[in-house]
C-alpha positions in Angstrom: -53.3 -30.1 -55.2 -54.9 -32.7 -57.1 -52.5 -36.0 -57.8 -52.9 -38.1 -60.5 -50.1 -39.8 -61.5 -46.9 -40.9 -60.3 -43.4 -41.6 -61.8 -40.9 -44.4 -60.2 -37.3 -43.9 -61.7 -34.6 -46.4 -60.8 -30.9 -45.1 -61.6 -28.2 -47.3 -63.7 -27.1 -50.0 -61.8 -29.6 -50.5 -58.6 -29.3 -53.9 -56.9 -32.7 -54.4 -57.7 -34.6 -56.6 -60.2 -37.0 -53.9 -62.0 -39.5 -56.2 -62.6 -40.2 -56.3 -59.0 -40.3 -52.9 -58.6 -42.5 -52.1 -61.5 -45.0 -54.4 -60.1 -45.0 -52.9 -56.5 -45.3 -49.0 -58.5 -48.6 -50.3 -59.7 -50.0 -52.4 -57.0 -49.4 -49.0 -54.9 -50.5 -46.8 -57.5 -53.6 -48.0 -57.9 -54.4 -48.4 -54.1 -53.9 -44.7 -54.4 -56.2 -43.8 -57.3 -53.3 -42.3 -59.3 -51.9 -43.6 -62.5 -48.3 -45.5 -62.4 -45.3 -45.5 -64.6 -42.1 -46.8 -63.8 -38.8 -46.9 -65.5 -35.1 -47.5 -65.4 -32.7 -44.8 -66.4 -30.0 -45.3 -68.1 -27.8 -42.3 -66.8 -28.1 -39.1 -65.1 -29.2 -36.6 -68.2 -31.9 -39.2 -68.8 -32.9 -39.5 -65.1 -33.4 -35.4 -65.4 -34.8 -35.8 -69.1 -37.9 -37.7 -67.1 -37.8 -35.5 -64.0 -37.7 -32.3 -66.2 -41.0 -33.8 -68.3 -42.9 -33.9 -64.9 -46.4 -32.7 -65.8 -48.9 -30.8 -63.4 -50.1 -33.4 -61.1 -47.6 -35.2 -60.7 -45.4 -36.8 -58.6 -41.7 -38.8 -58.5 -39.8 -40.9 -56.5 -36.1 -41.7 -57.6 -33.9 -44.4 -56.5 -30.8 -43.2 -57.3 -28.1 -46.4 -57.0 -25.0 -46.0 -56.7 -23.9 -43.6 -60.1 -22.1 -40.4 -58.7 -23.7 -38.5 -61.5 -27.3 -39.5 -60.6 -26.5 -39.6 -56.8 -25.4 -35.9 -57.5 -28.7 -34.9 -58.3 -30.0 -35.3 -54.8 -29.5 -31.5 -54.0 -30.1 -30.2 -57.7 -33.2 -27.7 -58.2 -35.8 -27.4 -60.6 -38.9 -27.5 -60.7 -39.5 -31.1 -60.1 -37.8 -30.7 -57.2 -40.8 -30.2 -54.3 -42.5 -32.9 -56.3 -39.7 -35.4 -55.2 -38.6 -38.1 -52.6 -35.3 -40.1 -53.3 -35.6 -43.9 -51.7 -32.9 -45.8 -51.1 -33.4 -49.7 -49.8 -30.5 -49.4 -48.4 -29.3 -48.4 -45.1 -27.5 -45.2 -46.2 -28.1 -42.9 -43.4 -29.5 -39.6 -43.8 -28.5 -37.9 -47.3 -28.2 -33.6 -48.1 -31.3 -33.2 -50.5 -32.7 -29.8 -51.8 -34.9 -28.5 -49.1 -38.3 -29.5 -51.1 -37.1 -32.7 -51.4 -38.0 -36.2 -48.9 -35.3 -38.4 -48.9 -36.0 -42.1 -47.2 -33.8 -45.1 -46.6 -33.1 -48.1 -45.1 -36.5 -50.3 -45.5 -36.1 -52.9 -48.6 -37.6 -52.9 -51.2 -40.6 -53.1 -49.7 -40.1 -49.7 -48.8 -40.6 -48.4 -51.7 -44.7 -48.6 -51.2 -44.0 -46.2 -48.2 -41.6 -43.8 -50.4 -44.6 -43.9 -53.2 -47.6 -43.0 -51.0 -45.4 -40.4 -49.4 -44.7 -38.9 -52.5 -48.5 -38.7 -53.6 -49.5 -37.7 -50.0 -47.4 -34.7 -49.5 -48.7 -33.1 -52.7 -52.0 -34.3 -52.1 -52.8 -32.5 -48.6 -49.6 -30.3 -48.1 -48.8 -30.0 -44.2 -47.2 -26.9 -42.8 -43.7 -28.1 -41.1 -43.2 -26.7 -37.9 -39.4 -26.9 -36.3 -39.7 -27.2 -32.4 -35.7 -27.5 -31.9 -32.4 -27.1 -34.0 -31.9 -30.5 -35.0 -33.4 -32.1 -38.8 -35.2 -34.2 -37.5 -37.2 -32.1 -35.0 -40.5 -31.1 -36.3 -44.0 -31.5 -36.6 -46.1 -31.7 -39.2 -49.6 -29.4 -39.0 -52.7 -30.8 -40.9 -55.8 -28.4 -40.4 -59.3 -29.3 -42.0 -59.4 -27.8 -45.4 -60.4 -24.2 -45.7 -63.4 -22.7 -45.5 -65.0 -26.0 -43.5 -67.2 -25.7 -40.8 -64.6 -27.4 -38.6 -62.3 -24.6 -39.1 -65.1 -22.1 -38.2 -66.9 -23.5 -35.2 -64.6 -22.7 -32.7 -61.2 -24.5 -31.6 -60.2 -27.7 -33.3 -59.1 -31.1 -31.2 -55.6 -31.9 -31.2 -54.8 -35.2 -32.8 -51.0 -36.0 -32.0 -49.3 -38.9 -33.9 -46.2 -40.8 -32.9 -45.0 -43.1 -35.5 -43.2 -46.4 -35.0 -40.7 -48.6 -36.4 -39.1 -50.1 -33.8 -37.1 -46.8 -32.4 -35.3 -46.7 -35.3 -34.3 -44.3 -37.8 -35.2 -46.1 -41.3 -38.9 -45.4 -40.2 -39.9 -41.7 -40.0 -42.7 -39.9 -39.9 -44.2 -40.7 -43.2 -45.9 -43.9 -41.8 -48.8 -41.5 -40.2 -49.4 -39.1 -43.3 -52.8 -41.3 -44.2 -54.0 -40.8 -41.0 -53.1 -37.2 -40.3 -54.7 -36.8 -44.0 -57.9 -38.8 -42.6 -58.0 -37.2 -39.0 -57.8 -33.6 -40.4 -60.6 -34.3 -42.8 -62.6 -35.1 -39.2 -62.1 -32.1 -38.3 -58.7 -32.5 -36.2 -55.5 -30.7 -36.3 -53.4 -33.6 -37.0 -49.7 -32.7 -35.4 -47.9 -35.6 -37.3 -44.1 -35.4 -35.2 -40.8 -36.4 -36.0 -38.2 -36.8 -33.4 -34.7 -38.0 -32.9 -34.2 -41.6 -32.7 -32.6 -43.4 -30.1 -30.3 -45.7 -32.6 -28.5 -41.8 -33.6 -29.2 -40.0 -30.7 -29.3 -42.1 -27.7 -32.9 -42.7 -25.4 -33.4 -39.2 -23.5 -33.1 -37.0 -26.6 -36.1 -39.3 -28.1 -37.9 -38.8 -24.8 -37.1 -35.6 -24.5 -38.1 -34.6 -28.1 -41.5 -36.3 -27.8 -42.6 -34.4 -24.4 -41.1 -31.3 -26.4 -43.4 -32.1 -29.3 -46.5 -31.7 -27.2 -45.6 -28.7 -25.1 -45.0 -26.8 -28.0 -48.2 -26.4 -29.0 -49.2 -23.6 -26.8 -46.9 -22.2 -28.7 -47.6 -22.9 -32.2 -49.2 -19.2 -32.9 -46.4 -17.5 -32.5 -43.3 -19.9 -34.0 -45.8 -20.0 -37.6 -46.0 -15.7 -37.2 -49.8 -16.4 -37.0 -50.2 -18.9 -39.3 -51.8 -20.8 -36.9 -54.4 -18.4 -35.1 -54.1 -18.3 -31.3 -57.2 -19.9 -30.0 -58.0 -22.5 -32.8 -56.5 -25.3 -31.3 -58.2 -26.9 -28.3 -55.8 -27.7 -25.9 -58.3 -29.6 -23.3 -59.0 -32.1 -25.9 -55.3 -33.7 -27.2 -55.1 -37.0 -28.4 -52.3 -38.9 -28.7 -52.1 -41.5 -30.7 -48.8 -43.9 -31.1 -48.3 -46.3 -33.1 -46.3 -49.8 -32.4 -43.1 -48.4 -31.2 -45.0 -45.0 -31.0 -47.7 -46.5 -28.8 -44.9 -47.3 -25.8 -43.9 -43.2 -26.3 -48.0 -42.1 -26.4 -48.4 -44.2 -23.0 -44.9 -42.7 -21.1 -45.7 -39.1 -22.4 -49.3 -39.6 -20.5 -47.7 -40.7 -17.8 -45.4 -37.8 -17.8 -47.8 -35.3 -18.4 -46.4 -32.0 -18.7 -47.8 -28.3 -19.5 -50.1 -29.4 -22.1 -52.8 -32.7 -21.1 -53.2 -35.5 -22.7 -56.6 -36.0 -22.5 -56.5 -39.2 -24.4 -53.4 -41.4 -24.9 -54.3 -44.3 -27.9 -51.7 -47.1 -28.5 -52.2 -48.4 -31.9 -50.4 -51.9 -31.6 -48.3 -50.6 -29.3 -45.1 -51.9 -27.7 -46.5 -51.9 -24.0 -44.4 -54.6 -21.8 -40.9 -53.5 -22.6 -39.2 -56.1 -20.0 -41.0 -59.0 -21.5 -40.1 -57.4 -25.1 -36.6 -57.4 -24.0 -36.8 -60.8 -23.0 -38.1 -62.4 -25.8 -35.7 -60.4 -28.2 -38.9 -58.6 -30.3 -37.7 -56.6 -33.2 -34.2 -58.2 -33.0 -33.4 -56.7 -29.8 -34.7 -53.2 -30.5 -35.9 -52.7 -26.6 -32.3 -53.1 -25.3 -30.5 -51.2 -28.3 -33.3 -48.4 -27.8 -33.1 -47.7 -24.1 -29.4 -48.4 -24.0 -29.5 -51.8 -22.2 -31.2 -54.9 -20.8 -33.7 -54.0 -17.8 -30.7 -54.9 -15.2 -28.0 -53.0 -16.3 -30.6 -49.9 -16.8 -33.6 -50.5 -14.1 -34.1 -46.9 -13.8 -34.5 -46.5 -17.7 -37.2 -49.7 -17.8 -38.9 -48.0 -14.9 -39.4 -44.8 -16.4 -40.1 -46.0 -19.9 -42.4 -49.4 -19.6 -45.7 -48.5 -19.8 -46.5 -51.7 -17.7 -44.2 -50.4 -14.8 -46.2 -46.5 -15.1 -49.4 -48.4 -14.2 -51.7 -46.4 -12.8 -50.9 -43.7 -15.7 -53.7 -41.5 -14.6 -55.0 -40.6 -18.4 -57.8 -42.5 -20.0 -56.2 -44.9 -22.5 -58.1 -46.8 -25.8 -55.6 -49.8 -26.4 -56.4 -50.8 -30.0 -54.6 -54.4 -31.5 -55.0 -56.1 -34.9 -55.9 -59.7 -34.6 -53.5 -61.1 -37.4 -50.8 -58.9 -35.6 -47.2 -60.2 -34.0 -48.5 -63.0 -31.3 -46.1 -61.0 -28.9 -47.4 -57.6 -29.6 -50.9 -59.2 -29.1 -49.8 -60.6 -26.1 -48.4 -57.7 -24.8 -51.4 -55.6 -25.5 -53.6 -58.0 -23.5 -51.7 -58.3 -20.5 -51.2 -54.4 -20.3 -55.1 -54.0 -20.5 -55.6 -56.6 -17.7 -53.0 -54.9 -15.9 -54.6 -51.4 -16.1 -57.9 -53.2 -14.6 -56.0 -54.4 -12.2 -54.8 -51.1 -11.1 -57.6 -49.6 -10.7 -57.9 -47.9 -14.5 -60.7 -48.7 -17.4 -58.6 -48.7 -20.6 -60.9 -48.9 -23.8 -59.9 -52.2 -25.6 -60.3 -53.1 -29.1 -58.9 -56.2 -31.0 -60.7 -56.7 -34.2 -59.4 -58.0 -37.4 -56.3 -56.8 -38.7 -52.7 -56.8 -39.1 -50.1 -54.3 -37.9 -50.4 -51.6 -40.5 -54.3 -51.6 -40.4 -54.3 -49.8 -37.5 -52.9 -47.1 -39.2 -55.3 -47.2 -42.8 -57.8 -45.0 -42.9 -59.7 -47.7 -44.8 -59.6 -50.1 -42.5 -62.3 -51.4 -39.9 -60.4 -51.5 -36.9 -59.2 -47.4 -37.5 -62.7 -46.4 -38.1 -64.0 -48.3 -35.2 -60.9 -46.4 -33.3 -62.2 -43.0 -34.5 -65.9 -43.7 -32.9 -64.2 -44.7 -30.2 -62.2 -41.6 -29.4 -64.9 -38.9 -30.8 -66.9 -40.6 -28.1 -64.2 -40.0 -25.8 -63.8 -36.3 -26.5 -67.3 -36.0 -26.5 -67.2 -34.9 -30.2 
């Protein structure tokens, strides 16, 4: 569906300054190529007076405050409805929205950028969601090159499998990877973009246990989409996995795991890979402990099972990938983990080129494409 434009409402009364957020709506709209309004409402009929004036192309994102009457509006229909995600900056929880609807919390106001591309990106190349257990949050996302491409024709397609970060915790989702699923299917992937529980809501083994359920399930992808997804198209001998920060520690232990279906390439993009040290010097604000349910001495079996540095030799080639203008810890980490590997007897690609943490996951950026070369050269592509 082409996108072109993009609406930013703010309900009555958000703790917000708007001028802030109507400078952010346009930074992000143009970095998008889509036009940007934004405005503030001044009650629930005019909230739904904008929404109902959606025209063909384009896309919303509401940030409802606290009014009852726009807050109710969350599980309304209509037809603006698929063409909606409601951002809160908050840290609200999880909120009942109408099933076409994305609803996102918890990251400031700077998550709002995340909330806009989202909105734009899920109209833009729609994904087909896939439910691999009972629970909201888990499923999978399925990006396949568009139609009619030669990708889609010439036999099965790699599997590219993206773990998002954010620390373990539930304010980040799988949204971060929608550019690069976008950018990886238009290679001529099938980008399986996954969400799975968090730890913070769910505890440590139902996040583990989700992400090794993520990957075994797509032998089985054929028949839970009735055929949508044609047996034999996906490649199974050539899965990539690619994590990212928090993501990158989970990419690494499900390699390590392995499990019915290979991972033929496991690729930590600024990951989290010395979770004793991280633990140690408090990264994310203790998000290693409050993840895995403890420090490394009250939970050694945990740390041993889940620190990438303690699964050395992992047994699966590895590309290890690290902005230069990234955390000094994280950069630390990554480096140590490499020589580690070496040490053990593996050959992990390395790359640590210019960037910061979120260019490892823009398609625009140097270090991703320099990442792609590296793992088409790995899959022999």
């Amino acid at each position: 569906m082409t996108v072109d434009h993009v609406l930013v409402v703010a309900g009555p009364r958000l703790a917000v300054d708007p001028s802030l957020l109507h400078g952010l709506v346009a930074a992000e709209a143009a970095g998008l190529g889509v036009a940007g309004d934004f405005a503030v409402a001044a009650d629930a009929g005019q909230v739904r007076q904008l929404l109902d004036g959606l025209g063909v192309g384009s896309a919303a994102v509401l940030l409802p405050g606290p009014d009852p009457a726009v807050r109710s509006l969350l599980t309304s229909g209509g037809d603006w409805a698929a063409r909606t995600v409601w951002y809160e900056p908050d840290v609200t929880g999880p909120q009942p929205v109408h099933p076409a609807s994305t609803h996102l919390y918890g990251r400031g106001v700077w998550g709002l950028a995340w909330a806009v591309r989202h909105a734009v990106h899920r109209l833009r190349r729609p994904a087909l969601r896939i439910a691999y257990g009972p629970d909201p949050e888990q499923w999978g996302e399925l990006r396949l090159p568009v139609t009619g491409s030669a990708a889609v024709h010439v036999g099965s397609l790699p599997v590219a499998v993206l773990l998002h970060g954010g620390f373990w915790r539930s304010i980040w989702a799988a949204d971060l990877m929608d550019a690069l699923a976008i950018d990886l299917a238009d290679r001529g992937y099938a980008a399986w973009n996954v969400e799975y529980r968090r730890p913070d809501r769910h505890g440590w083994p139902a996040t583990t246990a989700d992400v090794a359920t993520s990957l075994a399930v797509l032998a089985n992808l054929p028949e839970l989409t009735g055929g949508a997804v044609p047996d034999g198209l996906l490649d199974l001998g050539r899965v990539a996995v690619f994590g990212h920060s928090a993501g990158g520690q989970l990419a690494l232990r499900l390699a390590a795991d392995g499990g019915p279906v290979p991972v033929a390439l496991a690729v930590s993009l600024a990951g989290v890979l010395d979770l004793v040290e991280g633990q140690r010097r408090q990264v994310g604000t203790g998000a290693v402990a409050a993840a895995l349910g403890g420090g490394r001495d009250d939970i050694p079996p945990v740390y041993a099972a889940s620190d990438p540095m303690a699964r050395l030799p992992i047994g699966v080639p590895q590309l290890i990938v690290q902005g230069a203008s990234d955390d000094l810890d994280l950069i630390d980490f990554n480096r140590r983990y490499v020589a580690a590997a070496r040490a053990a007897g593996e050959d992990p690609g390395w790359l640590e080129q210019a960037g910061d943490h979120f260019s490892v996951i823009d398609p625009a950026a140097p270090i991703w494409r320099a990442t792609m070369a590296e793992t088409d050269r790995r899959l022999g592509r």
